[in-house]
C-alpha positions in Angstrom: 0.0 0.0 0.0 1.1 3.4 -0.9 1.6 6.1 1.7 -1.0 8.0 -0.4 -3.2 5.2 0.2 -2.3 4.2 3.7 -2.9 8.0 4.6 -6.3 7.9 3.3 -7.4 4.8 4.9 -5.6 5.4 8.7 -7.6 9.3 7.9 -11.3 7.5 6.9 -10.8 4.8 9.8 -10.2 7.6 12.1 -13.1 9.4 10.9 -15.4 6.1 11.2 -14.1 6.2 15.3 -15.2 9.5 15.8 -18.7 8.7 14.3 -19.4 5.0 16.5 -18.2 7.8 19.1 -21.2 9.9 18.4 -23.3 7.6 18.1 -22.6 5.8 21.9 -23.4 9.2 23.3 -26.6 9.8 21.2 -27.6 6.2 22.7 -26.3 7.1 26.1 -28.7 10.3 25.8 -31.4 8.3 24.6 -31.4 5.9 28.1 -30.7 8.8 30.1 -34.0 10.6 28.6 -36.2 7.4 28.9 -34.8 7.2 32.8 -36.0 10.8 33.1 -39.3 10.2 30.8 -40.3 7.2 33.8 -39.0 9.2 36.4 -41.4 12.1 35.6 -44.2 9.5 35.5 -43.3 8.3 39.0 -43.3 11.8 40.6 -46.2 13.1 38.5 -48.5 10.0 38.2 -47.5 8.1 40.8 -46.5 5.3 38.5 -44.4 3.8 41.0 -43.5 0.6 39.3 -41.8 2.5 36.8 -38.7 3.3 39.5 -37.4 0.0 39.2 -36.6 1.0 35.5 -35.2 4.2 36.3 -32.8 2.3 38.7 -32.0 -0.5 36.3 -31.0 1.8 33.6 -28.5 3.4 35.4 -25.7 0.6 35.5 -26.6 1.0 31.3 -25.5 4.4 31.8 -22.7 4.2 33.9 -21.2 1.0 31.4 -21.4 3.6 28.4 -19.3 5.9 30.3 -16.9 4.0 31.1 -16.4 2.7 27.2 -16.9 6.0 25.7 -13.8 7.5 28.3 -11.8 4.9 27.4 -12.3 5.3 23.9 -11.8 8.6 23.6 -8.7 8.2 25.9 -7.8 5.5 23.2 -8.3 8.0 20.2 -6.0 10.9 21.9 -3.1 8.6 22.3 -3.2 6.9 19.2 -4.8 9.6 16.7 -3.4 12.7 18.4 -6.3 14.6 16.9 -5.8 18.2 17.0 -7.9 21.6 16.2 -11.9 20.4 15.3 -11.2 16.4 16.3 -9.6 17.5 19.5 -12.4 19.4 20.8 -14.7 17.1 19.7 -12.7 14.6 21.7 -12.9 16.9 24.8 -17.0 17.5 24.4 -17.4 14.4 24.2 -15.6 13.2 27.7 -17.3 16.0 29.7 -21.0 15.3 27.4 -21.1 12.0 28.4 -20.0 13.0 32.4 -23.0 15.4 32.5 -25.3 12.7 31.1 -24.4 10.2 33.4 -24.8 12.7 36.4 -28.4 13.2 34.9 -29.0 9.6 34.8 -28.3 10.0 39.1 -30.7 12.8 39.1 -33.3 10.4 37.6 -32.9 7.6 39.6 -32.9 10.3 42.8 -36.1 11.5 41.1 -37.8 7.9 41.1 -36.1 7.1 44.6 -38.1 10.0 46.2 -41.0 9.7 44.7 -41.4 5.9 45.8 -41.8 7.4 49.1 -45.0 8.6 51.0 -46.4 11.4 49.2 -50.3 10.8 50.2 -52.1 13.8 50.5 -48.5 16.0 50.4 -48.8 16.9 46.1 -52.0 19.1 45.8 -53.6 19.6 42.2 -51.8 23.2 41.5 -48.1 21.8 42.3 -48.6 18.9 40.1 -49.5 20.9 37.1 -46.2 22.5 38.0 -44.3 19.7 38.2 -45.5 18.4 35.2 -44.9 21.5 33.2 -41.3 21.9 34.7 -40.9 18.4 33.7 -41.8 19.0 30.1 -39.4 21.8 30.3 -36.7 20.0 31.3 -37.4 17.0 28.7 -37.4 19.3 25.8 -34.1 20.8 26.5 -32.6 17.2 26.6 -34.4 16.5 23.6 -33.0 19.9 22.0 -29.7 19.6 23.4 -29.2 15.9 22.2 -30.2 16.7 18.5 -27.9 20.1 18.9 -25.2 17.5 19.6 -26.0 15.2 16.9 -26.3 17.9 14.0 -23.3 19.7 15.9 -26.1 22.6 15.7 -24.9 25.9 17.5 -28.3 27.7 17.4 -30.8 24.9 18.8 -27.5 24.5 21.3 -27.9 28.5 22.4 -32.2 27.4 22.4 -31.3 25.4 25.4 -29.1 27.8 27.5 -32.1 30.2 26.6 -34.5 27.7 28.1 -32.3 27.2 31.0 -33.8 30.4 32.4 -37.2 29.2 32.5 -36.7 26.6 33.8 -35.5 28.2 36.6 -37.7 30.5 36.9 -40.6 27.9 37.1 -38.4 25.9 40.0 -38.3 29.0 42.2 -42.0 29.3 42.0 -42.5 25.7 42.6 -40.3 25.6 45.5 -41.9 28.8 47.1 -45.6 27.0 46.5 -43.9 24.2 49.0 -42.4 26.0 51.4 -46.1 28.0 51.8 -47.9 24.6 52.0 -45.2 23.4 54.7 -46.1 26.5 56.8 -49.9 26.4 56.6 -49.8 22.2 57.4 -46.5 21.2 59.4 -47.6 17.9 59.6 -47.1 17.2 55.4 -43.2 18.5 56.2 -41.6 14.9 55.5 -43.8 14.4 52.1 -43.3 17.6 50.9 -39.2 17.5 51.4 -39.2 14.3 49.4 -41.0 16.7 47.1 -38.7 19.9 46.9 -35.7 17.1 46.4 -37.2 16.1 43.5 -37.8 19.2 41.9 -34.2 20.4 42.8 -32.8 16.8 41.0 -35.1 18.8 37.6 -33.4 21.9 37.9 -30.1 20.2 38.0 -31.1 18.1 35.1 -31.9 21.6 33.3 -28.2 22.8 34.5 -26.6 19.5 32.6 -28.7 20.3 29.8 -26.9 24.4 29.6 -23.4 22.1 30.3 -23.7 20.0 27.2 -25.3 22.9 25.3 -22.0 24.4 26.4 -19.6 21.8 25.3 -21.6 21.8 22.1 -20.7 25.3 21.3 -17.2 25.0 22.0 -16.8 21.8 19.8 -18.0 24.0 16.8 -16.6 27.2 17.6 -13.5 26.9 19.9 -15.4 29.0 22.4 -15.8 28.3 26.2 -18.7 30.3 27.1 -19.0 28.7 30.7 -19.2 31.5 33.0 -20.0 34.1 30.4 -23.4 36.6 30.5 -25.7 34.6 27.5 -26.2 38.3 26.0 -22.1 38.6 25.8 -22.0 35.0 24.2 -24.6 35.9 21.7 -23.1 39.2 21.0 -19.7 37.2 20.2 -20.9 34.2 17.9 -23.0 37.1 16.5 -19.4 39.0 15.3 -18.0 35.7 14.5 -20.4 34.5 11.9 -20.6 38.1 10.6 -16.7 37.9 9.6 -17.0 34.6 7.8 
Protein backbone atom coordinates (compact mmCIF):
# COMPACT_ATOMS: atom_id res chain seq x y z
CA UNK A 1 0.00 0.00 0.00
CA UNK A 2 1.11 3.38 -0.92
CA UNK A 3 1.63 6.13 1.71
CA UNK A 4 -0.99 8.01 -0.38
CA UNK A 5 -3.24 5.21 0.19
CA UNK A 6 -2.33 4.16 3.69
CA UNK A 7 -2.87 8.02 4.60
CA UNK A 8 -6.31 7.88 3.29
CA UNK A 9 -7.44 4.82 4.87
CA UNK A 10 -5.61 5.35 8.74
CA UNK A 11 -7.55 9.34 7.95
CA UNK A 12 -11.27 7.46 6.90
CA UNK A 13 -10.79 4.78 9.78
CA UNK A 14 -10.21 7.57 12.09
CA UNK A 15 -13.11 9.45 10.89
CA UNK A 16 -15.43 6.09 11.24
CA UNK A 17 -14.06 6.19 15.29
CA UNK A 18 -15.19 9.52 15.77
CA UNK A 19 -18.69 8.65 14.33
CA UNK A 20 -19.40 5.00 16.50
CA UNK A 21 -18.23 7.78 19.12
CA UNK A 22 -21.16 9.95 18.41
CA UNK A 23 -23.31 7.62 18.13
CA UNK A 24 -22.56 5.79 21.94
CA UNK A 25 -23.39 9.21 23.29
CA UNK A 26 -26.63 9.80 21.20
CA UNK A 27 -27.56 6.19 22.65
CA UNK A 28 -26.33 7.08 26.08
CA UNK A 29 -28.72 10.29 25.79
CA UNK A 30 -31.40 8.28 24.56
CA UNK A 31 -31.41 5.91 28.06
CA UNK A 32 -30.69 8.76 30.09
CA UNK A 33 -34.02 10.64 28.62
CA UNK A 34 -36.21 7.44 28.90
CA UNK A 35 -34.84 7.24 32.77
CA UNK A 36 -36.03 10.85 33.06
CA UNK A 37 -39.33 10.22 30.83
CA UNK A 38 -40.35 7.19 33.85
CA UNK A 39 -39.02 9.18 36.40
CA UNK A 40 -41.44 12.13 35.61
CA UNK A 41 -44.23 9.54 35.46
CA UNK A 42 -43.34 8.26 39.04
CA UNK A 43 -43.33 11.82 40.55
CA UNK A 44 -46.23 13.08 38.48
CA UNK A 45 -48.53 9.97 38.15
CA UNK A 46 -47.54 8.07 40.82
CA UNK A 47 -46.45 5.32 38.55
CA UNK A 48 -44.42 3.84 40.95
CA UNK A 49 -43.53 0.65 39.27
CA UNK A 50 -41.85 2.48 36.75
CA UNK A 51 -38.68 3.32 39.45
CA UNK A 52 -37.42 0.02 39.17
CA UNK A 53 -36.60 0.95 35.52
CA UNK A 54 -35.24 4.24 36.34
CA UNK A 55 -32.80 2.25 38.66
CA UNK A 56 -31.98 -0.48 36.34
CA UNK A 57 -30.95 1.84 33.64
CA UNK A 58 -28.50 3.38 35.38
CA UNK A 59 -25.68 0.56 35.46
CA UNK A 60 -26.58 0.97 31.31
CA UNK A 61 -25.50 4.38 31.84
CA UNK A 62 -22.66 4.18 33.88
CA UNK A 63 -21.16 0.97 31.38
CA UNK A 64 -21.41 3.61 28.37
CA UNK A 65 -19.28 5.93 30.26
CA UNK A 66 -16.87 4.04 31.06
CA UNK A 67 -16.41 2.68 27.23
CA UNK A 68 -16.94 5.97 25.67
CA UNK A 69 -13.78 7.50 28.34
CA UNK A 70 -11.82 4.89 27.39
CA UNK A 71 -12.32 5.27 23.87
CA UNK A 72 -11.77 8.62 23.64
CA UNK A 73 -8.72 8.22 25.86
CA UNK A 74 -7.78 5.50 23.17
CA UNK A 75 -8.26 8.01 20.19
CA UNK A 76 -6.02 10.87 21.94
CA UNK A 77 -3.11 8.60 22.35
CA UNK A 78 -3.17 6.93 19.21
CA UNK A 79 -4.77 9.55 16.70
CA UNK A 80 -3.38 12.66 18.38
CA UNK A 81 -6.33 14.57 16.94
CA UNK A 82 -5.79 18.16 17.03
CA UNK A 83 -7.87 21.55 16.20
CA UNK A 84 -11.91 20.44 15.32
CA UNK A 85 -11.23 16.42 16.31
CA UNK A 86 -9.63 17.52 19.48
CA UNK A 87 -12.40 19.45 20.82
CA UNK A 88 -14.74 17.13 19.69
CA UNK A 89 -12.74 14.62 21.72
CA UNK A 90 -12.92 16.90 24.79
CA UNK A 91 -17.04 17.46 24.42
CA UNK A 92 -17.37 14.41 24.22
CA UNK A 93 -15.60 13.16 27.74
CA UNK A 94 -17.27 16.02 29.70
CA UNK A 95 -21.03 15.33 27.45
CA UNK A 96 -21.14 12.00 28.42
CA UNK A 97 -20.02 12.98 32.42
CA UNK A 98 -22.95 15.41 32.46
CA UNK A 99 -25.34 12.68 31.07
CA UNK A 100 -24.40 10.22 33.40
CA UNK A 101 -24.79 12.74 36.37
CA UNK A 102 -28.39 13.16 34.88
CA UNK A 103 -29.00 9.62 34.77
CA UNK A 104 -28.32 10.03 39.07
CA UNK A 105 -30.71 12.77 39.14
CA UNK A 106 -33.28 10.43 37.56
CA UNK A 107 -32.90 7.62 39.60
CA UNK A 108 -32.95 10.34 42.76
CA UNK A 109 -36.11 11.55 41.05
CA UNK A 110 -37.83 7.92 41.05
CA UNK A 111 -36.07 7.09 44.64
CA UNK A 112 -38.09 10.00 46.25
CA UNK A 113 -40.99 9.75 44.70
CA UNK A 114 -41.38 5.90 45.79
CA UNK A 115 -41.78 7.41 49.12
CA UNK A 116 -45.03 8.59 51.02
CA UNK A 117 -46.36 11.39 49.19
CA UNK A 118 -50.26 10.82 50.21
CA UNK A 119 -52.13 13.82 50.49
CA UNK A 120 -48.55 16.02 50.37
CA UNK A 121 -48.84 16.88 46.08
CA UNK A 122 -52.00 19.13 45.82
CA UNK A 123 -53.60 19.59 42.17
CA UNK A 124 -51.84 23.15 41.46
CA UNK A 125 -48.13 21.77 42.30
CA UNK A 126 -48.64 18.85 40.12
CA UNK A 127 -49.50 20.92 37.13
CA UNK A 128 -46.20 22.51 37.95
CA UNK A 129 -44.27 19.65 38.17
CA UNK A 130 -45.49 18.44 35.16
CA UNK A 131 -44.91 21.52 33.20
CA UNK A 132 -41.34 21.88 34.68
CA UNK A 133 -40.94 18.39 33.74
CA UNK A 134 -41.83 19.02 30.10
CA UNK A 135 -39.45 21.75 30.32
CA UNK A 136 -36.69 19.99 31.32
CA UNK A 137 -37.37 16.97 28.74
CA UNK A 138 -37.37 19.31 25.79
CA UNK A 139 -34.08 20.78 26.54
CA UNK A 140 -32.64 17.17 26.56
CA UNK A 141 -34.37 16.50 23.62
CA UNK A 142 -32.97 19.89 22.04
CA UNK A 143 -29.70 19.62 23.36
CA UNK A 144 -29.23 15.88 22.24
CA UNK A 145 -30.23 16.73 18.52
CA UNK A 146 -27.94 20.12 18.90
CA UNK A 147 -25.16 17.52 19.64
CA UNK A 148 -25.97 15.20 16.90
CA UNK A 149 -26.34 17.88 14.03
CA UNK A 150 -23.31 19.67 15.94
CA UNK A 151 -26.05 22.58 15.68
CA UNK A 152 -24.95 25.91 17.54
CA UNK A 153 -28.30 27.69 17.41
CA UNK A 154 -30.77 24.89 18.78
CA UNK A 155 -27.52 24.55 21.35
CA UNK A 156 -27.93 28.53 22.36
CA UNK A 157 -32.15 27.37 22.38
CA UNK A 158 -31.30 25.38 25.39
CA UNK A 159 -29.08 27.84 27.53
CA UNK A 160 -32.13 30.20 26.59
CA UNK A 161 -34.55 27.70 28.12
CA UNK A 162 -32.31 27.19 30.97
CA UNK A 163 -33.77 30.44 32.43
CA UNK A 164 -37.20 29.20 32.54
CA UNK A 165 -36.74 26.59 33.81
CA UNK A 166 -35.53 28.25 36.58
CA UNK A 167 -37.71 30.45 36.92
CA UNK A 168 -40.61 27.93 37.13
CA UNK A 169 -38.39 25.91 39.99
CA UNK A 170 -38.29 29.02 42.16
CA UNK A 171 -41.95 29.33 42.02
CA UNK A 172 -42.50 25.72 42.60
CA UNK A 173 -40.34 25.64 45.51
CA UNK A 174 -41.88 28.77 47.10
CA UNK A 175 -45.61 27.00 46.54
CA UNK A 176 -43.90 24.16 48.97
CA UNK A 177 -42.36 25.97 51.41
CA UNK A 178 -46.06 27.97 51.76
CA UNK A 179 -47.87 24.62 52.05
CA UNK A 180 -45.17 23.44 54.68
CA UNK A 181 -46.09 26.54 56.83
CA UNK A 182 -49.92 26.37 56.60
CA UNK A 183 -49.77 22.21 57.45
CA UNK A 184 -46.50 21.20 59.37
CA UNK A 185 -47.63 17.93 59.59
CA UNK A 186 -47.09 17.21 55.42
CA UNK A 187 -43.16 18.52 56.16
CA UNK A 188 -41.56 14.94 55.54
CA UNK A 189 -43.84 14.40 52.15
CA UNK A 190 -43.28 17.61 50.92
CA UNK A 191 -39.23 17.45 51.39
CA UNK A 192 -39.24 14.28 49.41
CA UNK A 193 -40.97 16.69 47.05
CA UNK A 194 -38.65 19.85 46.91
CA UNK A 195 -35.68 17.15 46.43
CA UNK A 196 -37.21 16.14 43.46
CA UNK A 197 -37.81 19.17 41.94
CA UNK A 198 -34.23 20.38 42.84
CA UNK A 199 -32.79 16.79 41.03
CA UNK A 200 -35.15 18.78 37.59
CA UNK A 201 -33.38 21.89 37.91
CA UNK A 202 -30.06 20.24 38.01
CA UNK A 203 -31.06 18.13 35.10
CA UNK A 204 -31.90 21.65 33.33
CA UNK A 205 -28.24 22.82 34.50
CA UNK A 206 -26.59 19.53 32.64
CA UNK A 207 -28.66 20.31 29.78
CA UNK A 208 -26.92 24.41 29.58
CA UNK A 209 -23.37 22.09 30.28
CA UNK A 210 -23.65 19.98 27.22
CA UNK A 211 -25.25 22.94 25.32
CA UNK A 212 -22.03 24.41 26.35
CA UNK A 213 -19.63 21.81 25.31
CA UNK A 214 -21.64 21.80 22.14
CA UNK A 215 -20.66 25.30 21.26
CA UNK A 216 -17.20 25.00 21.98
CA UNK A 217 -16.84 21.81 19.84
CA UNK A 218 -18.01 24.03 16.79
CA UNK A 219 -16.59 27.25 17.56
CA UNK A 220 -13.53 26.92 19.91
CA UNK A 221 -15.40 29.03 22.39
CA UNK A 222 -15.79 28.29 26.20
CA UNK A 223 -18.71 30.26 27.07
CA UNK A 224 -18.96 28.71 30.68
CA UNK A 225 -19.22 31.49 32.98
CA UNK A 226 -20.02 34.14 30.43
CA UNK A 227 -23.43 36.62 30.47
CA UNK A 228 -25.71 34.61 27.53
CA UNK A 229 -26.17 38.30 26.04
CA UNK A 230 -22.07 38.58 25.82
CA UNK A 231 -21.96 34.97 24.23
CA UNK A 232 -24.62 35.94 21.68
CA UNK A 233 -23.07 39.23 20.98
CA UNK A 234 -19.68 37.18 20.15
CA UNK A 235 -20.91 34.23 17.88
CA UNK A 236 -23.02 37.09 16.45
CA UNK A 237 -19.44 39.00 15.28
CA UNK A 238 -18.00 35.72 14.51
CA UNK A 239 -20.36 34.52 11.88
CA UNK A 240 -20.62 38.12 10.63
CA UNK A 241 -16.73 37.92 9.65
CA UNK A 242 -16.95 34.58 7.81
Amino acid sequence: MSDLHLGQHISRRFNEELEEVRSKVLHMGGIVEGQLANALRVLVNDESALAKDVVSADSIVNSLEVDIDEECTRIVALRQPAATDLRLVMAVTKTINDLERMGDEAKRIARMSRKDMDGALEDDTRSDLEYLGELVREMLRQVLDAFARTDVDTAILVVKADRKVDKKYKKVVKQLVKQMGKDPQVIPQVMNIIWAVRSLERLADRCQNIAEHIIYMVLGMDVRHIDLDDVLAEIEAMSDEE
